[in-house]
SETORZA-677684 format. One record per residue: chain; residue number from 1; x, y, z of N, C-alpha, C in turn. Coordinates in pm, 1 decimal, always signed. Each point is the difference from the previous one (the first is absolute). Example, Ala and Ser with C-alpha at 12.3 -4.5 7.8 and 13.67 -1.06 7.14 Angstrom:
BEGIN
chain  resi  neast  nnorth  nup  caeast  canorth  caup  ceast  cnorth  cup
A  1  +1319.0  -569.0  +780.0  -89.0  +119.0  +0.0  +90.0  +120.0  +0.0 $
A  2  -35.0  +105.0  -72.0  +82.0  +119.0  +6.0  -77.0  +109.0  +73.0 $
# end
This chain:
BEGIN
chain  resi  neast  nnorth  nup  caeast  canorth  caup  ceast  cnorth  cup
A  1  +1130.6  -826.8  +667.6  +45.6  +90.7  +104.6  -121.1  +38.8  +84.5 $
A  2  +2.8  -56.3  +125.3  -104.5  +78.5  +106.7  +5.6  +105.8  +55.4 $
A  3  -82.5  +114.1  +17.5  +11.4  +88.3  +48.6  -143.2  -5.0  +96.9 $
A  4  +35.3  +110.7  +111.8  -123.6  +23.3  +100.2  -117.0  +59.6  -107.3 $
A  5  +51.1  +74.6  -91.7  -149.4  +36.1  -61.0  +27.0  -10.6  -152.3 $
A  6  +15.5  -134.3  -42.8  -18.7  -71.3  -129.3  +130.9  -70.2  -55.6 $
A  7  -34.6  -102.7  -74.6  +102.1  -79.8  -116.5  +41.8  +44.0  -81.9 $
A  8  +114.8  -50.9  -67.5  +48.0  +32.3  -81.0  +73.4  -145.5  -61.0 $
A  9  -72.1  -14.8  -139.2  +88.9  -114.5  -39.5  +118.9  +34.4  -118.6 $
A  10  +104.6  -77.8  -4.7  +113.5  +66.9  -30.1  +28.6  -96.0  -116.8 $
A  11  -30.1  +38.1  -141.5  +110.1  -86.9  -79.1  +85.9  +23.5  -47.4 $
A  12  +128.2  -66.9  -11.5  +106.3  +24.7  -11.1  +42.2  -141.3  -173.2 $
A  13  -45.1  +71.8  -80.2  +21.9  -125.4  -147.9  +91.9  +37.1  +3.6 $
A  14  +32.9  -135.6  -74.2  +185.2  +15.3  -39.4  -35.2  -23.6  -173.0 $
A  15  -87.0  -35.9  -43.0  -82.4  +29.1  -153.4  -64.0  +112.1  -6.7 $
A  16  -13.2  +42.3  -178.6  -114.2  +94.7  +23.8  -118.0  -45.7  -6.6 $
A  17  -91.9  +103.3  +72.6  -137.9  -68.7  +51.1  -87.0  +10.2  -83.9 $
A  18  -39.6  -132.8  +12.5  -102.3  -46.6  -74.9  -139.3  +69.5  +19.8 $
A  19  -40.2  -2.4  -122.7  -112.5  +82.3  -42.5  -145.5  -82.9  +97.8 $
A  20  -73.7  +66.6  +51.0  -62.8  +106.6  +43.5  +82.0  +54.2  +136.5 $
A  21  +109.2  -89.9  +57.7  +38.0  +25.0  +151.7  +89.0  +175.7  +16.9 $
A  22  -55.2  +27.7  +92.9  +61.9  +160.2  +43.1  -88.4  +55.9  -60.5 $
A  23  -166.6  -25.0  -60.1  -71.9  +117.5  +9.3  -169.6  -27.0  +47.6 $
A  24  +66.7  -94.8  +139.2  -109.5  -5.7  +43.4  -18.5  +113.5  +125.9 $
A  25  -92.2  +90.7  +42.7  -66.8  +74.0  +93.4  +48.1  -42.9  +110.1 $
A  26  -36.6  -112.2  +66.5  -8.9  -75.1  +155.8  -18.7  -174.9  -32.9 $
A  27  +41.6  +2.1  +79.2  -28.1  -163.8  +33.8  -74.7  -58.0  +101.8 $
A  28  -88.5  -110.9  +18.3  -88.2  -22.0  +80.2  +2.2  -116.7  +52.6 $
A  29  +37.6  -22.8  +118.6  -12.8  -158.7  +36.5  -140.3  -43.9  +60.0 $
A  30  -51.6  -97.6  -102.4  -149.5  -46.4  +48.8  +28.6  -205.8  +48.7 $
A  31  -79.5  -44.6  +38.7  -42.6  -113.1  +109.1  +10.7  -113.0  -72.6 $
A  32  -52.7  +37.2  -141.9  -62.1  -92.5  -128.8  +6.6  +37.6  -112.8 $
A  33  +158.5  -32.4  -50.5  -29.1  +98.0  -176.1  -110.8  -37.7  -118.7 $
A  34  -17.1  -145.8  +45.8  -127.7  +3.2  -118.6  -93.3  +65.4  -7.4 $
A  35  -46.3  -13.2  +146.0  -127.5  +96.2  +75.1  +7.9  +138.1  -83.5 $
A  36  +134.1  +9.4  +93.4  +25.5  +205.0  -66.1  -46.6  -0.8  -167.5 $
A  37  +60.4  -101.8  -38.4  +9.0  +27.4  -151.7  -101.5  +28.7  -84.0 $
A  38  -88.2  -162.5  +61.7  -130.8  -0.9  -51.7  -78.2  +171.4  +16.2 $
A  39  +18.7  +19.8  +117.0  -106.8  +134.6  +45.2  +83.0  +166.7  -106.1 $
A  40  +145.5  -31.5  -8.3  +17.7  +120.4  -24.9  -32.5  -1.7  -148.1 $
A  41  -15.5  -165.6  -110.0  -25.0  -8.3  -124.4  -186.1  +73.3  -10.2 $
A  42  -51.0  -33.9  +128.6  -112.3  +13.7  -26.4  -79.2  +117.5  +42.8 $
A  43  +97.1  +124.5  +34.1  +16.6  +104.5  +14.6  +47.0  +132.1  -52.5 $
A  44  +26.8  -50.2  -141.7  +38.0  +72.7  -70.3  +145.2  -31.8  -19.9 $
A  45  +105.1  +18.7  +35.9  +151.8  -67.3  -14.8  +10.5  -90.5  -127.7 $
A  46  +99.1  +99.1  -56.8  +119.3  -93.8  -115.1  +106.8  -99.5  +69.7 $
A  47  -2.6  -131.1  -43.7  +88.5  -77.4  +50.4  +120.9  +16.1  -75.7 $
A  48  +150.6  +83.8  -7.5  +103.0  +9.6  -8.4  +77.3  -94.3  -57.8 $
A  49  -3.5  -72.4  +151.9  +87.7  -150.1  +16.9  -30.6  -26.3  +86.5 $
A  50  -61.6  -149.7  -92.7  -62.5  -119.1  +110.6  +78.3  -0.1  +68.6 $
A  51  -90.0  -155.1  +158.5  +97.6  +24.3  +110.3  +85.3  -81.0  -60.5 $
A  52  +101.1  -54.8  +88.4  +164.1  -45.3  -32.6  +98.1  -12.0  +159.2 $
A  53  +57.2  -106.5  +17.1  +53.2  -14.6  +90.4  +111.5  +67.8  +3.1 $
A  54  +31.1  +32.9  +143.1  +90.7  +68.4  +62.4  +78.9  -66.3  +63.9 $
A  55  +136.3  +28.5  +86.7  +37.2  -114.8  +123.7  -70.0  +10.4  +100.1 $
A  56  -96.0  +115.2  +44.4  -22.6  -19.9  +136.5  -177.7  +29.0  -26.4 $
A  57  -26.3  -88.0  -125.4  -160.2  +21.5  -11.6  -33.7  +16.0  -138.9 $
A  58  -91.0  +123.7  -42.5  -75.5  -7.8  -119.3  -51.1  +175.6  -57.5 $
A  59  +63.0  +14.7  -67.5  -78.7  +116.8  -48.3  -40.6  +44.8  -170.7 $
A  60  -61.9  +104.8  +17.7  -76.8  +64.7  -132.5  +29.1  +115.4  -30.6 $
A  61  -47.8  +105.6  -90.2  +29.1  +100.9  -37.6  -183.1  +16.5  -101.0 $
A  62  -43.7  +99.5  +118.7  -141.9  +15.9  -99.7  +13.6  +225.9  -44.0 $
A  63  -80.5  -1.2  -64.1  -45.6  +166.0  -31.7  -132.3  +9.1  -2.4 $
A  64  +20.2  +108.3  +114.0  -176.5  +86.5  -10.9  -26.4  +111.9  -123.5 $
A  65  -136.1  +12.5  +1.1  -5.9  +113.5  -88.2  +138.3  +131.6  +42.9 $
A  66  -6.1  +56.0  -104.9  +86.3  +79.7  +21.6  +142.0  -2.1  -47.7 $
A  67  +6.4  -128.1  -15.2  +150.9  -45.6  +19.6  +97.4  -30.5  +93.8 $
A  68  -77.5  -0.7  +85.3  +54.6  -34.3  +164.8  +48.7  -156.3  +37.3 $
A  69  +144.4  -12.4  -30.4  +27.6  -146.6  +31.5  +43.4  -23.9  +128.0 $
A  70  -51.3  -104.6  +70.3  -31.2  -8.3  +127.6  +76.2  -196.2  +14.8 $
A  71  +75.0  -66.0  +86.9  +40.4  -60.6  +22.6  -95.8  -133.0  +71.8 $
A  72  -19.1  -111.2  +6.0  -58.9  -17.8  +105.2  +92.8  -149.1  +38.7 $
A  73  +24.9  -10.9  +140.4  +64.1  -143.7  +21.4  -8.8  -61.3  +87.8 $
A  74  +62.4  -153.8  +26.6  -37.8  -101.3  +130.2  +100.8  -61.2  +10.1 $
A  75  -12.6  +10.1  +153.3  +99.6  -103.1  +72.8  -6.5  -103.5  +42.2 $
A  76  +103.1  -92.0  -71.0  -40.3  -177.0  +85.6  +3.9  -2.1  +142.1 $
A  77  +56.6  +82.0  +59.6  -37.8  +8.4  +118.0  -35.2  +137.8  +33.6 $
A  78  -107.3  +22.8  +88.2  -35.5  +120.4  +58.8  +109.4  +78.6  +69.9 $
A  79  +15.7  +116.5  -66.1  +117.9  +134.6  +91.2  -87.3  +7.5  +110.0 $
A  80  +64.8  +50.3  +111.2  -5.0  +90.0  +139.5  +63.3  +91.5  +3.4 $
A  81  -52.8  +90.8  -21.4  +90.7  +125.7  -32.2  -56.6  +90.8  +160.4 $
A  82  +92.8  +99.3  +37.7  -95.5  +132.2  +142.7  -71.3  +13.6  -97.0 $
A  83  -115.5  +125.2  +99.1  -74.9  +54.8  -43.7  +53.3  +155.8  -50.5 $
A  84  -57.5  +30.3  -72.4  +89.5  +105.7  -46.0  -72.1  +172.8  +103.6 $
A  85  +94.4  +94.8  +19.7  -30.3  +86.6  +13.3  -131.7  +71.5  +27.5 $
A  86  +42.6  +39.2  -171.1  -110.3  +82.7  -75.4  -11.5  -115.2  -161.5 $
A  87  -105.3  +42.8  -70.1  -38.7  -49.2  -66.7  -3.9  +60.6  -161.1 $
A  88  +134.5  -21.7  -75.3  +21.2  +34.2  -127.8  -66.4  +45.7  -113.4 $
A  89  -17.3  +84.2  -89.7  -99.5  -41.2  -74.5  +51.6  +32.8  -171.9 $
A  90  -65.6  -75.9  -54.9  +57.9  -59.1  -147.5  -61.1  +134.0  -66.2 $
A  91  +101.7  +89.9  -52.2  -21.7  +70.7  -109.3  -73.4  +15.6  -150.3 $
A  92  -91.6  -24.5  -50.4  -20.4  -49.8  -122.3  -62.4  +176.8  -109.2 $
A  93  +110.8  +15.8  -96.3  -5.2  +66.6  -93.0  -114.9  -29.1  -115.0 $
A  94  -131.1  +73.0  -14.2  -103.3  -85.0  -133.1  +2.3  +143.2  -69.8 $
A  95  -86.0  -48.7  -142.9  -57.9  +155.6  -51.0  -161.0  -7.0  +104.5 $
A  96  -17.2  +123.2  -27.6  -188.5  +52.0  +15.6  -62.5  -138.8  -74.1 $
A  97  -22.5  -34.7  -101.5  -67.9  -76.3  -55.4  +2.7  -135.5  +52.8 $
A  98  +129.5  -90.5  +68.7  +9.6  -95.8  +57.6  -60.0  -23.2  +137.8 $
A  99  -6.8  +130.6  +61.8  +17.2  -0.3  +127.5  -109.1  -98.6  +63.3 $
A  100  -126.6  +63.4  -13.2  -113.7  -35.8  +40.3  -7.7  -176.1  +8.3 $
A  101  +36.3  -96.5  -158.6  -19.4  -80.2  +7.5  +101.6  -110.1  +54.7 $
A  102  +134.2  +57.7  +48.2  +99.3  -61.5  +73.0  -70.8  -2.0  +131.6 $
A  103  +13.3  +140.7  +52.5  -56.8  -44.6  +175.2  -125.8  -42.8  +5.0 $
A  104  -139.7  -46.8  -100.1  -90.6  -110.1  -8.0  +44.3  -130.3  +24.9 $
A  105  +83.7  -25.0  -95.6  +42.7  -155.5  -15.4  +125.5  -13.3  +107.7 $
A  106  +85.3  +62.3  +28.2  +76.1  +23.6  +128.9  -93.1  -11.1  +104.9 $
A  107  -51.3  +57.0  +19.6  -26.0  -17.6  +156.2  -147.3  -104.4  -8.4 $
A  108  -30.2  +3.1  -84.9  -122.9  -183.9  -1.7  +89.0  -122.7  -4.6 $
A  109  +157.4  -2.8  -42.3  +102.1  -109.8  +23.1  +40.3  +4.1  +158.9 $
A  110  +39.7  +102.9  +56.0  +42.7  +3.0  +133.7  -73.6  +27.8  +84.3 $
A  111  -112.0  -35.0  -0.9  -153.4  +63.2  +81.5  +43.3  +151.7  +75.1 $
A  112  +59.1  +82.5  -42.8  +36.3  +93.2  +17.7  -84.4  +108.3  +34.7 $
A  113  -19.5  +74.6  +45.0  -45.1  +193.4  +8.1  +24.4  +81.1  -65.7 $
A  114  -80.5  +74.3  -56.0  +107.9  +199.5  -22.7  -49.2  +61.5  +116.5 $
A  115  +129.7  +31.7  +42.6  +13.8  +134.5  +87.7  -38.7  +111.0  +3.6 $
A  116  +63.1  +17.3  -98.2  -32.1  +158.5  -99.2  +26.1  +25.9  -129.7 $
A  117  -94.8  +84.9  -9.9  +4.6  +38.7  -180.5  +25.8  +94.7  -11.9 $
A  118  +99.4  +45.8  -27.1  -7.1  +163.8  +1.7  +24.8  +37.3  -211.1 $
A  119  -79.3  +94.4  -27.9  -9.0  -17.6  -120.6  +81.3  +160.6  -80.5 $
A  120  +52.5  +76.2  +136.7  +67.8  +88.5  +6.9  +137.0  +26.5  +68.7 $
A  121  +42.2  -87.5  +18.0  +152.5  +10.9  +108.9  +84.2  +61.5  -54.3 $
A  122  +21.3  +70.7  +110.5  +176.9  +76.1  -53.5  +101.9  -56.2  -79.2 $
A  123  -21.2  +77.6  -86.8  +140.3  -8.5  -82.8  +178.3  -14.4  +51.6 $
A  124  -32.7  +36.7  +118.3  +125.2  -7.5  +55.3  +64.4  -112.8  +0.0 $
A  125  -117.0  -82.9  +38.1  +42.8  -158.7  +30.7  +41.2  -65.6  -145.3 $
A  126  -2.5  +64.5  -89.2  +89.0  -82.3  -148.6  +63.0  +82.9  -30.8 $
A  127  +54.3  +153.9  +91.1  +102.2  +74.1  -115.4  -37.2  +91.9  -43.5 $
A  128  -148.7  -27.6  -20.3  -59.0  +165.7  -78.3  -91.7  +80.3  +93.6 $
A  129  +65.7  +101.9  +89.0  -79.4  +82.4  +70.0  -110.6  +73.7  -63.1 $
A  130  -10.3  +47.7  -136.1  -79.2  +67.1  -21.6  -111.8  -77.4  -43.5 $
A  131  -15.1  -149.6  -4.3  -113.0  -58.9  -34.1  -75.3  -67.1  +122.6 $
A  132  -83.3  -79.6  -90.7  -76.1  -129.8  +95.6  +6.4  -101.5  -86.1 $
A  133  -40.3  -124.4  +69.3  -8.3  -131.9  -27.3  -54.4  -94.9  +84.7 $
A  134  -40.6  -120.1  -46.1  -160.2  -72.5  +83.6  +152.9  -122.4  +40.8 $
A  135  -40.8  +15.3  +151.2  +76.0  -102.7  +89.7  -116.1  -63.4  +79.0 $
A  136  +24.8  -158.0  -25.0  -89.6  -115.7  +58.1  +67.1  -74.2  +117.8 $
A  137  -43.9  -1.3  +135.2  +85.9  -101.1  +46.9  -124.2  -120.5  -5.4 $
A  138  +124.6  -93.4  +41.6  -124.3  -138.8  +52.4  +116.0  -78.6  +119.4 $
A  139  -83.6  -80.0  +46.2  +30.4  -50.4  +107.9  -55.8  -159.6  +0.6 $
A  140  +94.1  -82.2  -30.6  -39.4  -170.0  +38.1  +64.4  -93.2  +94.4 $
A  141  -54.9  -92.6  -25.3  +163.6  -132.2  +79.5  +134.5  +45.2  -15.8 $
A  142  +24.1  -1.7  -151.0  +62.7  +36.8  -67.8  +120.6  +158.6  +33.3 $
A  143  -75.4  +49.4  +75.0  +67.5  +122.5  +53.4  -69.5  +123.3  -62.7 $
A  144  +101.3  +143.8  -29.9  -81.2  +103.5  -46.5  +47.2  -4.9  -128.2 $
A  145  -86.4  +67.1  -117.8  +28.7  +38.8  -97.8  -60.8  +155.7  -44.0 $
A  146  +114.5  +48.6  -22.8  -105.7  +157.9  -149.6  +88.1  +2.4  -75.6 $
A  147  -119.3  +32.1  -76.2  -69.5  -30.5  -137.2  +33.5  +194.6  -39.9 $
A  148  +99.9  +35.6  -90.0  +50.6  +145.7  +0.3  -78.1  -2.8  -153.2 $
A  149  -126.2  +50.8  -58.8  -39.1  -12.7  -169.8  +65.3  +147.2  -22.2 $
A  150  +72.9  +21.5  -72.0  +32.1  +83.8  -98.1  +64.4  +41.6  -135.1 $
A  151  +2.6  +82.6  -60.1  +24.4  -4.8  -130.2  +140.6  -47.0  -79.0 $
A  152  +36.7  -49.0  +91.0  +166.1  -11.4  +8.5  +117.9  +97.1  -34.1 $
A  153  -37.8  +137.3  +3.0  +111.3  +80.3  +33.1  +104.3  -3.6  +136.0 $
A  154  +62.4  -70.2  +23.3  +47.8  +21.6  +121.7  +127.7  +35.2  -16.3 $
A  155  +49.9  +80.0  +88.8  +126.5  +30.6  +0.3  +83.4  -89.3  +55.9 $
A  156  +108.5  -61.1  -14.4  +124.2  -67.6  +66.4  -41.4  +4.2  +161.6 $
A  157  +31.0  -86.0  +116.4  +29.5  -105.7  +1.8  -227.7  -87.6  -6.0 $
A  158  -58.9  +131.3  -7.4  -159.4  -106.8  +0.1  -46.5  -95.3  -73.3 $
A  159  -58.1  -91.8  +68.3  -58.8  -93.5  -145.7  +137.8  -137.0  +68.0 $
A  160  +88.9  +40.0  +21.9  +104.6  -104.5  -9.2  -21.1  -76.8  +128.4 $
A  161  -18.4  +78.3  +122.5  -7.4  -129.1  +112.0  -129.8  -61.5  +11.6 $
A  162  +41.2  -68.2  +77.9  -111.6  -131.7  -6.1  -56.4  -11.0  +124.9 $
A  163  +88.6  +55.5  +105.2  -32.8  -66.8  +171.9  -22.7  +143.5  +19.7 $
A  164  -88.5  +25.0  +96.0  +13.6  +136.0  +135.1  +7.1  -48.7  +124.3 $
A  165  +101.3  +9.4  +63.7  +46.2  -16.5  +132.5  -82.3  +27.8  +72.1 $
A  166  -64.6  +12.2  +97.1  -42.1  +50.6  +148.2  +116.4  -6.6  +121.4 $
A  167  +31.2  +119.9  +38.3  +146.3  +4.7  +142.5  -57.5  +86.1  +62.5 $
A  168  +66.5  +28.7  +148.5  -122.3  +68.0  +83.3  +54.5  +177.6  -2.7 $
A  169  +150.4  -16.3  -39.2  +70.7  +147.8  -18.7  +72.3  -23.5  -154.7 $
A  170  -86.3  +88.0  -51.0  +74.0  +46.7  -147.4  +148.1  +55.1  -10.9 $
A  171  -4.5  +80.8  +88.1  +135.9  +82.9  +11.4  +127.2  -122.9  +23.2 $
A  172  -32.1  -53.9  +117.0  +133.3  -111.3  +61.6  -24.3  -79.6  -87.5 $
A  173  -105.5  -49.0  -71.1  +52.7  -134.4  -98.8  +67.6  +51.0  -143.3 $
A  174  -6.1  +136.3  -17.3  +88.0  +27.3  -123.6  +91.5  +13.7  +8.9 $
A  175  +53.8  +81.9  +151.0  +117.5  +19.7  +33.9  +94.6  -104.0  +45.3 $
A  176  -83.2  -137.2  +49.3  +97.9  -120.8  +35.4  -31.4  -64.7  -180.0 $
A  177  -91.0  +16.3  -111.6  +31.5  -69.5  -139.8  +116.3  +75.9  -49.9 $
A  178  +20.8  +115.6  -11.6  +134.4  +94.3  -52.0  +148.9  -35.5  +39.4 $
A  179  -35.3  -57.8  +132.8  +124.2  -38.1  +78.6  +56.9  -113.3  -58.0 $
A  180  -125.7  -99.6  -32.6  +69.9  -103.1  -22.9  -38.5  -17.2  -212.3 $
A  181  +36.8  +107.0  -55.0  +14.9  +33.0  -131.2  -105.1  -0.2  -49.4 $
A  182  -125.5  -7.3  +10.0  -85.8  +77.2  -70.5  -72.2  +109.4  -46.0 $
A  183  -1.3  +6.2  -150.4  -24.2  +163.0  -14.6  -194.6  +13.6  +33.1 $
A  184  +3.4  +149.2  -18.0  -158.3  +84.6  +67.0  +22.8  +36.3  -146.9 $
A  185  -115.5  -26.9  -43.3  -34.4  +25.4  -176.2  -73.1  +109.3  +1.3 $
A  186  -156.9  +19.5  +121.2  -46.8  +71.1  +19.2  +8.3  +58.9  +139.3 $
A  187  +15.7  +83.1  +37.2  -11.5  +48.9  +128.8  -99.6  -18.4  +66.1 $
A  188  -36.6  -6.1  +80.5  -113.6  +6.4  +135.6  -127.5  +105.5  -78.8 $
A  189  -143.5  -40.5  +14.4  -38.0  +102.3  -44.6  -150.7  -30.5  +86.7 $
A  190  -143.8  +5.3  +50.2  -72.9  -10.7  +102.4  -118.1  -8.5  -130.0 $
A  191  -79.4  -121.0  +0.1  -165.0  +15.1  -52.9  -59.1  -93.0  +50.7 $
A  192  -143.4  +2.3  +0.6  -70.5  -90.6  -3.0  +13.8  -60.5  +187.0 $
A  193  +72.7  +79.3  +116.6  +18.8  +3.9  +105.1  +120.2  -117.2  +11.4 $
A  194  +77.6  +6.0  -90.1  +133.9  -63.0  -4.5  +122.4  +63.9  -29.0 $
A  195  +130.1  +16.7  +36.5  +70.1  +16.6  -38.0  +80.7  -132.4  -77.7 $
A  196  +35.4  +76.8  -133.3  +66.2  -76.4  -81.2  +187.4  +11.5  -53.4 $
A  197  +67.3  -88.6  -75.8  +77.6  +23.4  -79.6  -4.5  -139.4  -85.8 $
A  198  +106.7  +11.8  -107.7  +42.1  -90.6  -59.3  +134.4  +22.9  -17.3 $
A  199  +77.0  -177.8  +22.8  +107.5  +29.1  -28.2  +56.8  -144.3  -36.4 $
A  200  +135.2  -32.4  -28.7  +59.0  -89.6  -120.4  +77.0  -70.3  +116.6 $
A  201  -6.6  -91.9  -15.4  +147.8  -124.2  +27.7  +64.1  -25.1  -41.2 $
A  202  +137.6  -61.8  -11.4  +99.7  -41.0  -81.6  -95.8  -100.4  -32.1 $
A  203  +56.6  -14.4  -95.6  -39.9  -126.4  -166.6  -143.6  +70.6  -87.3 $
A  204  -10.5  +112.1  +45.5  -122.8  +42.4  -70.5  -141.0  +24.0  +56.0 $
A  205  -44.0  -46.7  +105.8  -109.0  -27.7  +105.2  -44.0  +107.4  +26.3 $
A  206  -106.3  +50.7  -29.9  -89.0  +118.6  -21.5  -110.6  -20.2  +95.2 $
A  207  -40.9  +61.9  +158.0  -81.1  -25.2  +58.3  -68.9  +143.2  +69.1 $
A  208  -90.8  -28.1  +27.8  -107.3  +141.1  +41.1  +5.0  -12.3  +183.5 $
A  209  +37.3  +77.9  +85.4  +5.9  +4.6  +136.7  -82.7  +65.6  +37.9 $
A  210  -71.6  -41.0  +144.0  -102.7  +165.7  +24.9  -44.4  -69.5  +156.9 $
A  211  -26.2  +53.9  +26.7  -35.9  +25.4  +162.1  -129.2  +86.0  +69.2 $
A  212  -45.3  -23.9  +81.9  -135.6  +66.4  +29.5  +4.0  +161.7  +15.8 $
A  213  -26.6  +100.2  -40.5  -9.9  +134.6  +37.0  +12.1  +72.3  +141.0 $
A  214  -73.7  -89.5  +43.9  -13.8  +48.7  +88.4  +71.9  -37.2  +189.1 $
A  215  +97.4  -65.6  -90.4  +71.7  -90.2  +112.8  +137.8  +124.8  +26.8 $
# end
């Protein structure tokens, strides 16, 4: 499913799913899966499941520290997809103890950046106002990722999505998702110079929305 500001791939088994599939993080389409492979084996990454053909190409299933299973795949022929929007970014849930050495070996696989480290962020942003917790972003080819380390108390719906949206009005994109049946798990709430929510799709689809503050 294309959207102006991110994918969504949709499976629909008519089996139950086979073990490791449905608990991977994100998926990644790279140029050269051996390439990828070789670099992400040699980067720290658990190989899952080797690659393995697909109909429309080739993919894998590797884990970063942490436990972070991450997708990676290729197409026999190159997609053309628009350009998107805004630019998505992959959620990833670690403890404190993982953190550090995921976004090492993460972002030396995707020649990546950190953005920011913040080693105190609002609690708001997982649920618990009265605390803090160390939020990492990074930034690659690959798109955005943070990196949320905490102790894993989270309350219902955190921890569960995977994507954060970028839309340019928070308000109208919840109010046209409600319309067309999706629930607001969390309400609208402002940190980090974003306004946020989270909210659910039919079939279960747990995603983080947020929009610039100051727009």
């Amino acid at each position: 499913v294309l959207t102006p500001v991110g994918t969504v791939s949709v499976f629909g088994f008519k089996t139950p799913i086979p073990y490791p599939f449905c608990a991977e993080r994100t998926g990644y389409l790279v140029t050269d899966l051996d390439v990828a492979m070789k670099s992400a084996r040699a980067h720290g990454a658990d190989v899952v499941v080797d690659t393995f053909p697909d109909p429309i190409g080739r993919d894998a299933i590797i884990r970063w520290p942490g436990g972070v299973n991450m997708q990676l795949y290729w197409h026999t022929e190159a997609p053309h997809y628009d350009a998107l929007e805004t630019v998505p970014e992959n959620r990833v849930y670690v403890s404190p103890e993982s953190a550090d050495t995921l976004v090492r070996d993460f972002v030396a696989f995707s020649h990546g950046k950190i953005v920011s480290d913040v080693r105190r962020a609002p609690g708001i942003e997982i649920g618990r106002p009265n605390d803090t917790y160390r939020r990492i972003r990074i930034e690659s080819g690959f798109g955005k990722m943070t990196v949320l380390a905490t102790d894993g108390h989270l309350p219902y719906p955190f921890g569960r999505e995977m994507t954060g949206y970028e839309v340019r009005d928070l308000a109208a994109t919840l109010k046209q998702a409600q319309a067309a049946g999706v629930t607001v798990l969390v309400p609208a709430f402002t940190s980090d110079g974003r306004d946020a929510a989270l909210v659910q799709f039919p079939g279960g689809y747990v995603a983080e929305i947020h929009a610039d503050a100051a727009r």
